[in-house]
C-alpha positions, 0 to 999 in steps of 0.5 A: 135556894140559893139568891144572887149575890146582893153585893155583886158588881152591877157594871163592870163585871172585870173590876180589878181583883188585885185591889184590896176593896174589890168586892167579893164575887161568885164564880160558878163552874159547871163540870168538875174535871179537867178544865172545870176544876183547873179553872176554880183551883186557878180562881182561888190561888188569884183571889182569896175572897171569891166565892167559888163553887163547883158543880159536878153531875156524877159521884166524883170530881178530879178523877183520873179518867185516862186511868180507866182502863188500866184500872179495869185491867188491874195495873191501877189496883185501888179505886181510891187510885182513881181519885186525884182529889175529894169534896174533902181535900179540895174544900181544905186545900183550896176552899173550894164549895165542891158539889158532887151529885149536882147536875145544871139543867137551865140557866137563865143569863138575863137573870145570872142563875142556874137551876140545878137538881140536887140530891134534896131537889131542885136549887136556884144558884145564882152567878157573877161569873160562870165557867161551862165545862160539862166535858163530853157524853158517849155516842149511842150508835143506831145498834138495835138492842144497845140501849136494852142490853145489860152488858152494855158499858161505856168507860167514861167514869170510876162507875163504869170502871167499876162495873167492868172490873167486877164482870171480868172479875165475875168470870166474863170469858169474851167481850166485844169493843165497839170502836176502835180509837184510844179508849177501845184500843186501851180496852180491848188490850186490857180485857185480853191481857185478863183473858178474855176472847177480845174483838175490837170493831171499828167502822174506819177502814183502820185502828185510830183514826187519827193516824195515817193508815200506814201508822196504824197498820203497826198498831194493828199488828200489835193487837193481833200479837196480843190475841185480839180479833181485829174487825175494821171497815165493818160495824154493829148492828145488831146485839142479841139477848142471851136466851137462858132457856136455850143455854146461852150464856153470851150476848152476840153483836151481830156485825154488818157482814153478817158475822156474830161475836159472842159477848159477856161484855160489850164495852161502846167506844164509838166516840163522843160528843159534846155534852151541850144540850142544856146550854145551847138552849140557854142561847148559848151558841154551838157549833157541830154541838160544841160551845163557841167561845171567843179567844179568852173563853168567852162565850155568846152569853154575858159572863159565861165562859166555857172550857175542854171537850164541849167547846169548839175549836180551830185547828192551827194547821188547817183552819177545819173547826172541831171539839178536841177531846184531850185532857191536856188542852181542856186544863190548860185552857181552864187556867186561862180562862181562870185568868181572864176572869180573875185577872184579865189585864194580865190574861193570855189568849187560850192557844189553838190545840194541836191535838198531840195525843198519845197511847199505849199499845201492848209493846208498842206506842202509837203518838201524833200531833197536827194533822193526818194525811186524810185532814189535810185532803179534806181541807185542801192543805198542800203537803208533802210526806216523809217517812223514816225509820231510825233507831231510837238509841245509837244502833251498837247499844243494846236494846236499839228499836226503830222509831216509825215516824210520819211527817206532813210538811208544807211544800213551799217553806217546809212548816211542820203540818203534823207528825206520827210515831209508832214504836217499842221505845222514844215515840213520846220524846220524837212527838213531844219535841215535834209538838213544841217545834210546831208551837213555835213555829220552826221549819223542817230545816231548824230541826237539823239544828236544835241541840237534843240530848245524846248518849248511846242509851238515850238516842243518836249523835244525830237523833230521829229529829235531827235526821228529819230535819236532813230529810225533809230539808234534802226534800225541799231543797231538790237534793232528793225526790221522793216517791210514795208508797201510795202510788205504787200501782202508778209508778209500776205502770210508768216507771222501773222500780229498781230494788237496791236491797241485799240478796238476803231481803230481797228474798221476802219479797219484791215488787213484781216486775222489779230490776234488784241491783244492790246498792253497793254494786249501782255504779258499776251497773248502770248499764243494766239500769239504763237497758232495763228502764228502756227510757223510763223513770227509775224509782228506787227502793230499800228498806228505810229509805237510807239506801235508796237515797243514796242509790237515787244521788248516783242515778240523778247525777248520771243523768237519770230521772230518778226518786227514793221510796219514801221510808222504804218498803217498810212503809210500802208493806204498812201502806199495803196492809194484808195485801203486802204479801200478794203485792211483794211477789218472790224473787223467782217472779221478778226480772235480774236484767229485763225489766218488767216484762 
């Protein structure tokens, strides 16, 4: 058993770690991944003479888990891979007691201890300062026979990694993924890629939560093209056991609507929670089950610190507390509170994280920042939605995609509240300057400005985030209306939607009900315009939004009241979803000259 440290400072728990004769302290870190290792690796190149210890409950430390699933689909080949440092490497590099096996199960602050079991039994260690990151567990839905099921795994750890990789390679044939954001979407696309008849469940009415309905609809697509059976609005409730006897060889999940999927494999990803049950009896206070810390990572206890998934945190655009389950946040935050401990004249305070998250999809990469449209309502926040669809290079250079972008902005001064994009190439690079723009505090209107990198293979004279820039400034200003692929049902009824499309795509289906005028010939046929709307509003639409813009800038200035579909029905055939086909009728059944009839 391990004392506490007799030569520990008794007052000032801070002292000045620059001076030479500051007396040598104990920092102990719970958890050693992500935060908690970022934050001892800190600790040590800021002082020398401290004695860090890492305590660590699994086999590993510093491992690679967003490199699961590629692991299980075979990208990642060596499990070794998986391993980004070692007990080993760690104790010569950096001098760090790293503990594996080593699982804290009490603390008593008043007297600065840990009692922690061990693979020898049960140890008291005692700490001069103590850093809480125990990271997150997996949510156990109240699915009867989960807990009982062999076939069972999560894919939080190499072990479960592991176990997956062996039973596709054993000759699994179907799986079952029970939730659908970035772990299970990363699941089941690796899991169909190795063959296996892959369902994705997923209880929200669409695939990754956190994107807008509109955005994940593409994502959805992708994962049909890839051969997996989407379920959404409907979850598990059931899984049965394989009767040997009656020759069977699956599992089957039985689904709320009654629909029974066979399984080899069932993989839960139905979300996490904070791993905090022993702190928070320790007096540690939680909220939502997260650690509560204050700006430098302090938590309600004297000289315990906690970082990453099990703490809570403030979103910056809507004010709405939650866990933020990101590895970039949880090591950026273990570093400050590094500093805090060892240096905290010269600590910064841990930055609210925007959630900026990114993930891969088949072809496709689906990335987001700030808030959603459904965080926004729920907080009461007022915004305005942007849609648009550049290429992601100049158009003549081969190999030109577009880049489905959504964008939530503040109505009143145009501060960016969130934004998503779904595309085959140059997602990443929209969303992480959109991120660094809302860090630093830019309005819509700057982005015209900034100064981003062009040559026809890379992006556009006027890159995606130069057009949002106009966009959205055009938006704000009053130069352009927008109206919303939500309200399409509201604007039929109230308005004529004038269609401004070629002849060609308009033959794919319109608005029922629906005037087409193609946008090169509204100036000469403003007649038909104003006869078919009878007096109503016109909203116009085309593909994008880049016609329609320009339609509505002829009609406003001929005295129509008038708005652009935002993003076009691109953005109306994602918004609508499987219905988009019932909804945009044949042209046969919409009207050249009348109106709706």
């Amino acid at each position: 058993m391990s004392s506490h440290p007799t030569d520990a400072p008794s007052g000032d728990r801070h002292p000045d770690h620059s001076r030479p004769d500051h007396p040598t302290r104990r920092l102990v870190v719970v958890g050693g991944v992500a935060g908690g290792m970022s934050c001892a690796a800190r600790a040590r190149r800021l002082d020398e003479r401290a004695e860090i210890i890492v305590l660590e409950r699994g086999e590993h430390v510093s491992f690679a888990n967003c490199g699961l699933p590629y692991f299980v689909g075979g990208e990642i080949e060596q499990e070794d891979a998986l391993l980004v440092q070692t007990p080993d490497r760690l104790r010569a590099a950096l001098d760090l007691d790293v503990r594996p096996r080593h699982d804290v199960v009490a603390v008593d602050a008043e007297r600065h201890e840990v009692t922690v079991a061990t693979p020898n039994g049960i140890e008291v260690l005692g700490y001069d300062a103590l850093v809480l990151a125990p990271g997150a567990k997996a949510v156990q839905p109240p699915i009867r026979g989960l807990a009982s099921s062999a076939r069972v795994r999560t894919l939080r750890s190499v072990g479960d990694a592991v176990a997956l990789r062996a039973m596709v390679d054993e000759g699994a044939r179907s799986a079952v993924v029970l939730g659908a954001g970035f772990i299970g979407v990363e699941a089941a696309e690796v899991l169909a890629e190795r063959g296996l008849r892959t369902s994705l469940v997923e209880i929200a009415d669409h695939v990754l939560p956190p994107l807008d309905y509109d955005q994940a609809w593409w994502v959805h697509e992708e994962l049909v093209r890839l051969g997996i059976d989407v379920r959404t609005g409907v979850g598990a409730e059931e899984i049965l056991t394989a009767d040997a006897a009656a020759g069977e060889s699956s599992e089957v999940v039985v689904l709320s609507d009654g629909t029974r999927l066979p399984a080899d494999l069932i993989v839960l990803s139905a979300g996490v929670r904070p791993d905090t049950a022993v702190f928070e009896s320790a007096g540690v206070a939680c909220e939502q089950g997260a650690m509560v810390t204050d700006e430098h990572g302090r938590t309600s206890l004297p000289d315990v610190w906690a970082v990453g998934d099990a703490t809570i945190s403030s979103c910056p655009v809507t004010g709405l507390r939650r866990p933020v389950a990101l590895a970039g946040p949880a090591n950026r935050a273990g570093r400050l509170v590094a500093d805090h401990i060892m240096r905290p004249e010269l600590a910064r305070p841990i930055p609210q994280p925007l959630g900026t998250a990114i993930v891969r999809v088949g072809r496709l990469t689906a990335a987001m920042t700030g808030a959603n449209r459904a965080i926004l309502e729920r907080a009461g926040v007022p915004f305005r939605t942007v849609h648009l669809h550049p290429n992601q290079h100049a158009g003549y250079y081969p190999g030109a995609a577009q880049v489905h972008l959504t964008v939530h902005l503040d109505p009143a001064d145009g501060r960016l509240l969130g934004a998503q994009g779904v595309g085959s190439d140059g997602v990443d690079k929209r969303i992480d300057v959109l991120a660094t723009a809302m860090r630093g505090g830019l309005r819509v209107g700057d982005l015209i400005d900034l100064d981003l990198a062009y040559s026809p293979p890379y992006g556009q004279a006027k890159d995606p985030v130069n057009l949002l820039g106009m966009l959205g400034s055009n938006v704000l200003d009053g130069t352009l209306e927008l109206w919303d692929a939500h309200d399409l049902d509201r604007v039929r009824d109230e308005a004529l939607v004038l269609d401004v499309r070629t002849e060609a795509e308009v033959a794919g289906g319109m608005v029922e009900g629906a005037l087409h005028v193609p946008h090169t010939e509204l100036r000469e046929r403003l007649d038909d315009v104003r006869e078919a709307a009878a007096g109503r509003p016109v909203r116009v639409m085309c593909a994008s939004g880049v016609r329609s813009a320009i339609a509505h800038r002829v009609l406003v200035q001929h005295g129509f009241d008038s708005a652009s579909l935002s993003g076009g029905s691109l953005t109306l055939r994602a918004v609508l979803g499987a219905r988009a086909d019932e909804v945009l009728a044949p042209p046969a059944s919409a009207t050249t000259g009348a109106g709706r009839s």
